[in-house]
KEKE-3310 file (N, C-alpha, C; in steps of 0.2 Angstrom, whole numbers, plus 5000, padded with zeros to 4 digits):
npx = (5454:5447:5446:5458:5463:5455:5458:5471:5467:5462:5472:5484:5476:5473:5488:5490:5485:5488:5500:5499:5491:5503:5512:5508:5505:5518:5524:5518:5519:5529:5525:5518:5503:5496:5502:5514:5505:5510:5516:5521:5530:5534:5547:5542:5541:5545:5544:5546:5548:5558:5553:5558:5548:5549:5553:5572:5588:5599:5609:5616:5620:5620:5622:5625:5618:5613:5618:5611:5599:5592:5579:5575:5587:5596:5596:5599:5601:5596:5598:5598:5600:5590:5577:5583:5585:5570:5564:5569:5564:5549:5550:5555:5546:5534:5542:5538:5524:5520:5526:5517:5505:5508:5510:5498:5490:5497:5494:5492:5507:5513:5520:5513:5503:5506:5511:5500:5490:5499:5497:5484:5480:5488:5480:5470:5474:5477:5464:5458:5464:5463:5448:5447:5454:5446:5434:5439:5443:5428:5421:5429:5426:5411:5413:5419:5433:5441:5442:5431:5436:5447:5440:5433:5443:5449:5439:5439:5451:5447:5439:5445:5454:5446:5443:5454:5458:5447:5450:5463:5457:5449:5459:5468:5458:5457:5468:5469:5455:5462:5465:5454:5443:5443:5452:5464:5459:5462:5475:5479:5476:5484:5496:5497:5492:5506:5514:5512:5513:5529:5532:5527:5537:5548:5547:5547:5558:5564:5562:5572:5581:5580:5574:5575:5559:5558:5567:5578:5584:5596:5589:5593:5600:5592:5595:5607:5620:5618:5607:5590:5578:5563:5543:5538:5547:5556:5568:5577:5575:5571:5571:5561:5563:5557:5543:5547:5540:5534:5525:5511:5500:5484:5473:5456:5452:5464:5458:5453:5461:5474:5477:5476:5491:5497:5511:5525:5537:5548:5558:5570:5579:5592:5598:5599:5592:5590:5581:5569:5559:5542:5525:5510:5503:5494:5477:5469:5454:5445:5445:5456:5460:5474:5492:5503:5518:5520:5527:5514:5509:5496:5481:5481:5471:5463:5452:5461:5467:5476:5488:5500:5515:5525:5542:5557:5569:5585:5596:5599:5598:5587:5582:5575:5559:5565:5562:5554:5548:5534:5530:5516:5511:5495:5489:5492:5491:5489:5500:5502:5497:5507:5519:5533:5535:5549:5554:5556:5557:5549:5549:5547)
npy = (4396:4408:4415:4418:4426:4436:4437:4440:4455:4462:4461:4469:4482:4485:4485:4496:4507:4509:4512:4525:4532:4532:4538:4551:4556:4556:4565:4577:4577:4588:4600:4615:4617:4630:4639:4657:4673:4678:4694:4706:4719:4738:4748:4761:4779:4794:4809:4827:4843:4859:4875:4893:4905:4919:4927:4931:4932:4919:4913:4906:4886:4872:4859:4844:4833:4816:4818:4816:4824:4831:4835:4850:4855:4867:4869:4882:4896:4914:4930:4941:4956:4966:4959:4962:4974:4978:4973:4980:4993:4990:4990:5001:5008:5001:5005:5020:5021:5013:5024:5036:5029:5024:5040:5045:5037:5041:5052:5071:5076:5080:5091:5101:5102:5108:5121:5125:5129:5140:5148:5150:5156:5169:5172:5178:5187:5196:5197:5204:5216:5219:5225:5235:5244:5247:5252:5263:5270:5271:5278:5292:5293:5297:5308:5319:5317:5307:5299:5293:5284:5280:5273:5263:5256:5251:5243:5235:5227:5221:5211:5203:5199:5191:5184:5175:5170:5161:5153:5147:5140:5131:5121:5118:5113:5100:5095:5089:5081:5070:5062:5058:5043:5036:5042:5036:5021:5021:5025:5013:5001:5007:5001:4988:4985:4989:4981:4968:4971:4970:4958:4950:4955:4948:4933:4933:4936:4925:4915:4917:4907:4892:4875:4859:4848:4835:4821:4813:4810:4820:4823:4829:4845:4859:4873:4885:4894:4911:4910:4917:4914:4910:4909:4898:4891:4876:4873:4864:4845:4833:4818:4808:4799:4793:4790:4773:4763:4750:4745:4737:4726:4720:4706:4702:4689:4689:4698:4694:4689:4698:4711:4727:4733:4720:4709:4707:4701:4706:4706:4707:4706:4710:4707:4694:4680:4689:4695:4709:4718:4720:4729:4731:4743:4751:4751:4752:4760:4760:4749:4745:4745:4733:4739:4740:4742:4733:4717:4704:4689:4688:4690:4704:4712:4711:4716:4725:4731:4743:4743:4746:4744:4745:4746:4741:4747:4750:4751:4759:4752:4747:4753:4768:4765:4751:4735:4724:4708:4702:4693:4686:4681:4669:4666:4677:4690:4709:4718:4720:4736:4747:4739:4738:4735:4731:4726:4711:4703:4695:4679:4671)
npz = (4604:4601:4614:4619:4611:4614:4630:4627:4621:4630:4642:4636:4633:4645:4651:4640:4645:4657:4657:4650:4661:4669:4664:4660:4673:4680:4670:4671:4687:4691:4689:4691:4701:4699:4687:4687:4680:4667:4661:4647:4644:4646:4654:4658:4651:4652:4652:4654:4647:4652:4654:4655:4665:4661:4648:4644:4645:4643:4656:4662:4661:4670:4668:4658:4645:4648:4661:4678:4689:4705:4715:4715:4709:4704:4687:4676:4673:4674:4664:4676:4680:4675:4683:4697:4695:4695:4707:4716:4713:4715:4731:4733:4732:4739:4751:4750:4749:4762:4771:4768:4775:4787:4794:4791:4799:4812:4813:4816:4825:4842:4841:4831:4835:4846:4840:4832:4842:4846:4834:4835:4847:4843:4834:4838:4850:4841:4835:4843:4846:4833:4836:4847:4839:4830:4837:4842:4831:4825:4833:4834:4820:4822:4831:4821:4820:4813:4797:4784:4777:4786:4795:4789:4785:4796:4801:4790:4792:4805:4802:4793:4804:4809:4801:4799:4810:4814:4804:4807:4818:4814:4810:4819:4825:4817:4817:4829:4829:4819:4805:4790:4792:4777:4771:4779:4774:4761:4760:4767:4756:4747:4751:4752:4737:4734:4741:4736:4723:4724:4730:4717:4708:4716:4716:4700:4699:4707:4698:4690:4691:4683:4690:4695:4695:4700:4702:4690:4673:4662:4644:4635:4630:4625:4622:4624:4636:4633:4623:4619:4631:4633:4639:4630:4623:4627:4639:4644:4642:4652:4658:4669:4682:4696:4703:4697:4684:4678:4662:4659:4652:4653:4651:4649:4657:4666:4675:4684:4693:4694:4707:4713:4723:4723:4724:4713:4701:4691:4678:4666:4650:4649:4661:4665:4677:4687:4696:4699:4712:4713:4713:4709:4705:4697:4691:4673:4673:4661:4646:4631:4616:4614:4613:4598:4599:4609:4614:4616:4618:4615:4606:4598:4594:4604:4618:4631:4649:4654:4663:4679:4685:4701:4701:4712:4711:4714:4711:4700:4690:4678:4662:4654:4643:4641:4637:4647:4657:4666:4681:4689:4703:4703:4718:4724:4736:4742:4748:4763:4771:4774:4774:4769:4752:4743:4750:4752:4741:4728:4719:4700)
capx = (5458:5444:5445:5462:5465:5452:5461:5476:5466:5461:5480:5487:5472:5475:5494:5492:5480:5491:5507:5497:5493:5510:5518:5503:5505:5526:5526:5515:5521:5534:5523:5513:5495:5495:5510:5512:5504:5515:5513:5527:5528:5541:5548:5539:5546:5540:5547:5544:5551:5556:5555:5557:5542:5549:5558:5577:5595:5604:5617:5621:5618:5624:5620:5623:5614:5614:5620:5608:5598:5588:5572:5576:5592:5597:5598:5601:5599:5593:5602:5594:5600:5582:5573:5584:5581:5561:5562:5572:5559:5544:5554:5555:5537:5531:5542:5534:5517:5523:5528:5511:5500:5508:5510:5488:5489:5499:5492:5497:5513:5513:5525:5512:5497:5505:5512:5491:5488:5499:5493:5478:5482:5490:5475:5463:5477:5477:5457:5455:5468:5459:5443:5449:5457:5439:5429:5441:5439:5420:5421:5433:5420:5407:5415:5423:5438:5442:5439:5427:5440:5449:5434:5431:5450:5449:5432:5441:5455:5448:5436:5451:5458:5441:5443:5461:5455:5444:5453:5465:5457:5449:5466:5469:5453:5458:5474:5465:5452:5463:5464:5448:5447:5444:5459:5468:5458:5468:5481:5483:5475:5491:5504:5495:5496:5512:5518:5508:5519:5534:5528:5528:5546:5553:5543:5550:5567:5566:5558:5575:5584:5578:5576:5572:5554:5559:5572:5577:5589:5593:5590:5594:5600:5588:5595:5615:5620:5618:5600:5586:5573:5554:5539:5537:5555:5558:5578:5580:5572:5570:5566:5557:5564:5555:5546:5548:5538:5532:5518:5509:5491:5482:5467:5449:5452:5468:5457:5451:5466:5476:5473:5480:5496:5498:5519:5525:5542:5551:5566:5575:5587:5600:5601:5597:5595:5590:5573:5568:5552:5538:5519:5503:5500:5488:5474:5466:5446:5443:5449:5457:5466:5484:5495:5507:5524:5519:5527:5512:5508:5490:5478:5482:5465:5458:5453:5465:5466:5482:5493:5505:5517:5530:5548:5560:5577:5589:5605:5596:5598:5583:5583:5567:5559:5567:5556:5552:5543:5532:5528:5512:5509:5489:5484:5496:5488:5489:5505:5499:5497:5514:5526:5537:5535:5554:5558:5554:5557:5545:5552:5540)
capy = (4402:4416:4418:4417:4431:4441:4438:4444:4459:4464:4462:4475:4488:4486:4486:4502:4512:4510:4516:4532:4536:4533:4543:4557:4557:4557:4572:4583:4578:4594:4606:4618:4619:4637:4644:4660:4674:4683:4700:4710:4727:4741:4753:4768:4785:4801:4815:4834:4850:4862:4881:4898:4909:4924:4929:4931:4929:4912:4916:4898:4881:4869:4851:4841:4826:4811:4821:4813:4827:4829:4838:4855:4854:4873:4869:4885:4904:4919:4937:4944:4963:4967:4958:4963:4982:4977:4972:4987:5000:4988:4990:5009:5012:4998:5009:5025:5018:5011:5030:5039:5025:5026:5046:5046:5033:5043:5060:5076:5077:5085:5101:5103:5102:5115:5127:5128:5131:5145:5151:5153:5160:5175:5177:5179:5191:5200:5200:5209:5222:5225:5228:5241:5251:5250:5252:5271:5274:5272:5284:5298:5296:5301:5314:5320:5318:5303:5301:5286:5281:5275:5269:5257:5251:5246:5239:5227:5224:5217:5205:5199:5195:5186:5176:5170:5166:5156:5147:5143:5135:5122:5118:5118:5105:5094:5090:5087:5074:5066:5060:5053:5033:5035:5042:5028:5014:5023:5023:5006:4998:5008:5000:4982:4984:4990:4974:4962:4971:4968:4950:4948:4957:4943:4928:4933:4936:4918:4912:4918:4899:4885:4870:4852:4846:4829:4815:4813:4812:4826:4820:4834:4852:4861:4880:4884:4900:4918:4909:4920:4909:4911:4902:4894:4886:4874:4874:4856:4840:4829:4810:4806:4793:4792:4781:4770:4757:4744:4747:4731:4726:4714:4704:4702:4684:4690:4705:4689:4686:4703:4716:4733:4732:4711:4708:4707:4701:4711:4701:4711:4700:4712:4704:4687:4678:4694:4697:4714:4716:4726:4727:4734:4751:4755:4746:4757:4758:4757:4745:4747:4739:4732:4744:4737:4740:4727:4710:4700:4681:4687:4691:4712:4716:4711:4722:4725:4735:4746:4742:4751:4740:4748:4744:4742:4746:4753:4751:4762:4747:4748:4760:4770:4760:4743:4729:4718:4701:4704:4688:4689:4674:4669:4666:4682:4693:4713:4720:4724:4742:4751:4737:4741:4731:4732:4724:4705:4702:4691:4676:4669)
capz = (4601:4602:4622:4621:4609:4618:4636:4624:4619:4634:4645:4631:4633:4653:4650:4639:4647:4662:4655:4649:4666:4670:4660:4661:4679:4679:4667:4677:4692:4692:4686:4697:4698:4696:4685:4688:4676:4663:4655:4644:4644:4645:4658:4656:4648:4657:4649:4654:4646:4656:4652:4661:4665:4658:4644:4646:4640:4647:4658:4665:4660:4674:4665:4652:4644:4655:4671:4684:4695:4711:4715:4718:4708:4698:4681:4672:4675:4666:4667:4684:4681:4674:4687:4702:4696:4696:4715:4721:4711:4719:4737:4734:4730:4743:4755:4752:4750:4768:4774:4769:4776:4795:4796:4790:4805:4818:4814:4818:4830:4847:4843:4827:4841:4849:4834:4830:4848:4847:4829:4836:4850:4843:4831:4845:4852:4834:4832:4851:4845:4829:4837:4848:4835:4827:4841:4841:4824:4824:4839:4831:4815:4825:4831:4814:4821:4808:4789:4784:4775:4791:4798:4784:4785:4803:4800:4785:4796:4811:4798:4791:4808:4814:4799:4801:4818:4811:4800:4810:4823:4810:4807:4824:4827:4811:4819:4834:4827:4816:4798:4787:4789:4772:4768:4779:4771:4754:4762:4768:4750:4743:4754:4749:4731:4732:4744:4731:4717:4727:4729:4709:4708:4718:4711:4694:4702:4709:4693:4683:4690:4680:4694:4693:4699:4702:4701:4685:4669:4656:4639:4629:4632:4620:4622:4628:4636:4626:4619:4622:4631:4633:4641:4626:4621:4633:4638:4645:4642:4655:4661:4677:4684:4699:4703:4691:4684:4670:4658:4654:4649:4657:4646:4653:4661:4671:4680:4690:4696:4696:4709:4715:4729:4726:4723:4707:4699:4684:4674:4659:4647:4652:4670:4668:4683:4692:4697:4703:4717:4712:4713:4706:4707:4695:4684:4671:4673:4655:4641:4624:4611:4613:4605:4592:4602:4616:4612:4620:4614:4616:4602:4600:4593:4610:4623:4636:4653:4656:4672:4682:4692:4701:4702:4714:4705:4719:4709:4695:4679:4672:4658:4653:4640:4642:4640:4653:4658:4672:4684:4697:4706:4704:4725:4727:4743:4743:4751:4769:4772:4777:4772:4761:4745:4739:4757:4750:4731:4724:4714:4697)
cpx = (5454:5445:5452:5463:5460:5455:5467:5476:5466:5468:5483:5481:5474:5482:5496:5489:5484:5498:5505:5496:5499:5513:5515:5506:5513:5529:5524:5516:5524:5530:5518:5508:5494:5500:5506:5510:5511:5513:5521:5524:5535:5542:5547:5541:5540:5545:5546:5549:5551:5559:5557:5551:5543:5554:5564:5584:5598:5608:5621:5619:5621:5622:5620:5620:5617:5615:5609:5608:5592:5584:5576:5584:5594:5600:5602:5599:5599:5597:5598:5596:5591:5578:5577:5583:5574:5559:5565:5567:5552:5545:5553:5550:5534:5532:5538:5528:5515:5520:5522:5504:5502:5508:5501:5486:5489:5496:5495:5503:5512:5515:5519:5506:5496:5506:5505:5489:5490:5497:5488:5477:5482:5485:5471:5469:5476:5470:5456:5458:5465:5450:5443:5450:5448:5434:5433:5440:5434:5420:5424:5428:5416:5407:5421:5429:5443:5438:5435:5431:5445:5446:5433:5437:5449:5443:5438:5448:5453:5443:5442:5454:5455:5442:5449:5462:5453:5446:5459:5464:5453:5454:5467:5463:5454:5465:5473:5462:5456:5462:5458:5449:5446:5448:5463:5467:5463:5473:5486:5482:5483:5497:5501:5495:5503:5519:5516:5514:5527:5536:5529:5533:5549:5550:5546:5558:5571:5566:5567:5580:5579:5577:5573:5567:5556:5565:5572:5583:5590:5595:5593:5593:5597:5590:5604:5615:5621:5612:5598:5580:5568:5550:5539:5541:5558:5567:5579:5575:5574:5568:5566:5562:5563:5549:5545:5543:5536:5527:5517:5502:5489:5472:5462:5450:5458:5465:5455:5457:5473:5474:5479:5483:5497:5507:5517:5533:5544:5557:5565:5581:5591:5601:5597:5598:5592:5583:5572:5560:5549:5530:5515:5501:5494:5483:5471:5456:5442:5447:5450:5462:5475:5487:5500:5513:5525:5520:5523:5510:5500:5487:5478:5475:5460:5458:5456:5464:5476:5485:5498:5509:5525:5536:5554:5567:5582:5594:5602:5599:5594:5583:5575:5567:5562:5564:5556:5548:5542:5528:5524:5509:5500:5484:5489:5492:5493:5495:5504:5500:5503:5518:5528:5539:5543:5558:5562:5552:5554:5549:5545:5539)
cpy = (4409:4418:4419:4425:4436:4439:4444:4452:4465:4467:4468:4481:4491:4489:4497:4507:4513:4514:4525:4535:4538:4539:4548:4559:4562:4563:4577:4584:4584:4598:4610:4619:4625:4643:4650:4666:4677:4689:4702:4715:4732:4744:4758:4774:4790:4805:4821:4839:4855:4869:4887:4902:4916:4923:4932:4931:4924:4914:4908:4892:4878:4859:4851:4834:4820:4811:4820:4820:4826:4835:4845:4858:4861:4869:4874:4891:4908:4926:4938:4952:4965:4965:4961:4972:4983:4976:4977:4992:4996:4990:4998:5012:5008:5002:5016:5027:5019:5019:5033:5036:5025:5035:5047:5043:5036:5049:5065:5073:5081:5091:5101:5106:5110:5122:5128:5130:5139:5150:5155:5158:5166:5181:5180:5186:5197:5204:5206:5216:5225:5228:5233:5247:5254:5253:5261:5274:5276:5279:5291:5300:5299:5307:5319:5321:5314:5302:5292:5282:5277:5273:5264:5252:5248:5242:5232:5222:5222:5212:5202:5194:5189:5180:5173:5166:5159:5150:5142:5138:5129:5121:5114:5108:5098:5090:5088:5078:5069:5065:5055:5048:5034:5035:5037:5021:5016:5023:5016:5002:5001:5005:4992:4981:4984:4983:4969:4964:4969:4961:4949:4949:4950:4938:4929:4932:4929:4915:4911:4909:4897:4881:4865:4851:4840:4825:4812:4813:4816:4822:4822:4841:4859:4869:4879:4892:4904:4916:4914:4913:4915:4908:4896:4890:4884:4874:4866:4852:4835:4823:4807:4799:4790:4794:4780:4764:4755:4746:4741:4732:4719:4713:4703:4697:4685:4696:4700:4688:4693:4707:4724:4732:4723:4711:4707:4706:4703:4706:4706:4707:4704:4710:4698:4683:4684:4696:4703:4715:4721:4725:4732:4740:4754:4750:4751:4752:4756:4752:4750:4741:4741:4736:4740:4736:4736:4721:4705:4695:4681:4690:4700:4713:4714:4717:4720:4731:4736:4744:4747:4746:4743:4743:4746:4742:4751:4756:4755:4757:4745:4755:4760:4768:4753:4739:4724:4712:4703:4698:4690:4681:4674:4668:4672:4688:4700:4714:4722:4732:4745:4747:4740:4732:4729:4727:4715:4704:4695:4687:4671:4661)
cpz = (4602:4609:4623:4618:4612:4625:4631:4626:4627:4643:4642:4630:4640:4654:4647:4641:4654:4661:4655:4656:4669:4671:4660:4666:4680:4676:4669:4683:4695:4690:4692:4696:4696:4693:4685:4681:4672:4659:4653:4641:4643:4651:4656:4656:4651:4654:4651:4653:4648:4653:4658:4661:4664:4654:4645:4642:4645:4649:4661:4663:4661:4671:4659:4652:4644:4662:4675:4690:4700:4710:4717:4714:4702:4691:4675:4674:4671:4671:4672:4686:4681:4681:4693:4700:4698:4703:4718:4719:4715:4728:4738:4735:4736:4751:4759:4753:4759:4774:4774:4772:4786:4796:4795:4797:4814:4817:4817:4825:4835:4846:4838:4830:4842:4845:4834:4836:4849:4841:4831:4841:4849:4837:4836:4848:4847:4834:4838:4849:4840:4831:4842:4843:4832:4831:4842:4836:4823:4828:4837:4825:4819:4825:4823:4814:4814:4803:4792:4783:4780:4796:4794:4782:4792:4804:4797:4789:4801:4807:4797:4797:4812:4809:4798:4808:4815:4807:4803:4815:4820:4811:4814:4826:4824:4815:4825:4834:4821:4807:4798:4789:4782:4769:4770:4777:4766:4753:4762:4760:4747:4745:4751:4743:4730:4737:4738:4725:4718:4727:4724:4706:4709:4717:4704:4694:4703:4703:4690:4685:4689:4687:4693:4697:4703:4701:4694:4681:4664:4648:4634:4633:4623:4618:4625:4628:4632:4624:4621:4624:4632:4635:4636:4623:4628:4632:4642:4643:4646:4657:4667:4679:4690:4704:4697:4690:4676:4668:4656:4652:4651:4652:4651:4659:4666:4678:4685:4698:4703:4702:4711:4721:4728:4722:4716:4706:4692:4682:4667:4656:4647:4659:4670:4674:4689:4693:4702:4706:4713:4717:4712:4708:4704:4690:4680:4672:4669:4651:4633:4621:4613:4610:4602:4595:4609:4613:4618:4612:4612:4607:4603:4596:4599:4614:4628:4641:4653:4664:4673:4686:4691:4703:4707:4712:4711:4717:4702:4690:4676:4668:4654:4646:4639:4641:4644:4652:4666:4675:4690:4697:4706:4712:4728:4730:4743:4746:4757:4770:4776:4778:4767:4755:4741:4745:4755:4744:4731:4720:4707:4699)
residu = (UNK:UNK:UNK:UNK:UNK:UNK:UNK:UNK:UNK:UNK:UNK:UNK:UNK:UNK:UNK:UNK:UNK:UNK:UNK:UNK:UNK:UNK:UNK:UNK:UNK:UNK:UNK:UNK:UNK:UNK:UNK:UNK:UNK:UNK:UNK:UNK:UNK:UNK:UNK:UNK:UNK:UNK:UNK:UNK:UNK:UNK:UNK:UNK:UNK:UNK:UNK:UNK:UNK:UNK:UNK:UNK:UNK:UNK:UNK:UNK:UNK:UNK:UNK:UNK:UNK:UNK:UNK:UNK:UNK:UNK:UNK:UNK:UNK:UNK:UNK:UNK:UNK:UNK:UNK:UNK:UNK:UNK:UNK:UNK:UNK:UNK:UNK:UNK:UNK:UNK:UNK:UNK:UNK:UNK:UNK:UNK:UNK:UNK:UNK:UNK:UNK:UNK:UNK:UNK:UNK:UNK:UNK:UNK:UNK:UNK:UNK:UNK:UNK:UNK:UNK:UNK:UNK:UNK:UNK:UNK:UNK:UNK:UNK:UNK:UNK:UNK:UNK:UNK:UNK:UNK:UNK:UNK:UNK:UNK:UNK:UNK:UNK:UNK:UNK:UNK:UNK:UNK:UNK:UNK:UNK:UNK:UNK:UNK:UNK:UNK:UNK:UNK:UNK:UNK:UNK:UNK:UNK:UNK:UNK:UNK:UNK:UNK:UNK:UNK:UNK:UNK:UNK:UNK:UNK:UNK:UNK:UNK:UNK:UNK:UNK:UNK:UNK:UNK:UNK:UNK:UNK:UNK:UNK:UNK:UNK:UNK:UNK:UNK:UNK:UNK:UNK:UNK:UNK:UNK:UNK:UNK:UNK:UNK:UNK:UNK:UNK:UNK:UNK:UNK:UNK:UNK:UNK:UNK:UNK:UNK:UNK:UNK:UNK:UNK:UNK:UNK:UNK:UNK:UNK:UNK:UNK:UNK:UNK:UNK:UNK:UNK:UNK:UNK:UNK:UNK:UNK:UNK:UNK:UNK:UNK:UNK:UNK:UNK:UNK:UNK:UNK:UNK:UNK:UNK:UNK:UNK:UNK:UNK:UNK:UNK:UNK:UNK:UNK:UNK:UNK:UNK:UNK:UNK:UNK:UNK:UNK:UNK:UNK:UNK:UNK:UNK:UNK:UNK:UNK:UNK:UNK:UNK:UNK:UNK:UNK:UNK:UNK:UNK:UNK:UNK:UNK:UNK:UNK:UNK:UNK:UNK:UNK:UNK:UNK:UNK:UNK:UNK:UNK:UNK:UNK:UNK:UNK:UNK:UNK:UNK:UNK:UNK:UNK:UNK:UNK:UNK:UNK:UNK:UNK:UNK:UNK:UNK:UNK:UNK:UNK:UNK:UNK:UNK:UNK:UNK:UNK:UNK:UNK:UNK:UNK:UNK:UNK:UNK:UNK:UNK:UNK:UNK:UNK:UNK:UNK:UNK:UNK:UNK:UNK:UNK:UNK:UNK:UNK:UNK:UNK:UNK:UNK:UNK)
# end
């Protein structure tokens, strides 16, 4: 009876230990050795307020909130009397600036050449005439023919003619040699500030349209025309929407795994069934704590590294903030260099 109940004991350990692998083996059979990881996060909200750079009255406000614009897209505009007057008085001053800076340049004019040519001329012709008359006068005083009195006029009259002589033909040499360079440096400096001011006329002038930096939706119209705006009150509110991507957090033991450019698959419980392609765009360098509106399963007072994985959303259905579930395969290989990541969606 002992060897029989121990054969017993020993058929039913055999019996049982074999079912466990059985049924071990048979349950795991379907499972994958490396599910893929999981992070939850959100699609991330970018916002930028957008003002005027000058002070104004609203004359147009071409959008309302949800209207869908493009980079470069006029949003709003500011009265433009005042500044279109500021660019015509720049223009005027930049002109005449202009006009004294080439006449320093070109210098006298040939007829003006000759007018001094014959100035002078005619003094030279003048001073010979009065030194005759003196050179009689002198001669008649002598003779006591003439008073002093009209010896000492002919005298002052041919000085006077020696120095009209004179003076003219500087004038004469000045138009000859040209204007100072110093004066044309001062010249030209004045037509240069007065283009630079010019310059700031119409840069303000552009300024007065509003337009969109980027691709985006308007969230709220903050001002409506007749407002006065100013730098400091923005007049729209803005949401980037591209690109787009997911904010998650990724735990210490996932940086083994994670890296920058490797595919990535996005699911949202508004499109069940639907996985949209992404991949890794950014890892933060530091850590920090979990924030509190991240439904992750992990321990949130752990330290976590910030993620960036963008999203390829063609049909625009993700909406900023949504949350998501972000699937990355663990032997998943960086995106090769100049494919396009949106080409071949990823499945988790």
């Amino acid at each position: 009876m002992p060897k029989t109940a121990l054969r017993l004991a020993l058929l039913a350990l055999v019996l049982g230990g074999g079912g466990y692998f059985w049924l071990h083996f048979h349950s795991t059979a379907g499972q994958a050795p490396n599910p893929p990881l999981v992070f939850y996060g959100n699609i991330d909200l970018r916002q930028v307020d957008l003002a005027f750079n000058d002070a104004g009255r609203i004359s147009t406000l071409a959008v309302q909130a949800g209207d869908r614009v493009q980079a470069g897209q006029a949003i709003a505009t500011l009265d433009t009397r005042r500044f279109d007057a500021a660019v015509a008085a720049a223009k005027a001053q930049r002109d005449a600036a202009q006009a004294v800076y080439e006449k320093l340049v070109q210098g006298s004019r040939p007829e003006e050449i000759d007018r001094l040519r014959a100035v002078v001329a005619a003094d030279e012709a003048q001073l010979a005439l009065k030194q005759r008359t003196a050179q009689r006068i002198d001669t008649l005083a002598a003779q006591k023919l003439a008073s002093p009195q009209d010896r000492d006029a002919a005298r002052t009259e041919r000085a006077a003619a020696a120095a009209q002589l004179k003076a003219d033909q500087a004038a004469l040499q000045l138009a000859l040699i040209g204007n100072r360079p110093e004066d044309i440096a001062a010249a030209k400096a004045a037509v240069e500030a007065a283009t630079a001011a010019l310059r700031s006329a119409d840069i303000a002038r552009h300024d007065a349209q509003l337009t969109a930096p980027a691709v985006g939706i308007v969230r709220n119209r903050l001002l409506e025309p007749g407002d006065m705006a100013s730098p400091a009150q923005p007049v729209i509110s803005l949401a980037l929407t591209d690109p787009r991507w997911a904010r998650i957090y990724l735990n210490e033991p996932a940086l083994g795994w994670v890296r920058e450019g490797v595919p990535a698959t996005i699911s949202s419980d508004s499109f069940p069934g639907k996985p949209f392609a992404g991949w890794v765009g950014f890892i933060s360098p530091t850590a920090e704590f979990t924030p509190k509106t991240v439904e992750s399963p992990s321990v949130r007072t752990a330290l976590v590294y910030q993620a960036r994985v963008y999203v390829c959303d063609p049909h625009d259905e993700l909406r900023l903030g949504m949350p998501v579930t972000v699937h990355i395969a663990r032997d998943a290989q960086p995106v090769a260099h100049g494919a396009d990541p949106c080409a071949q969606p990823s499945h988790p």
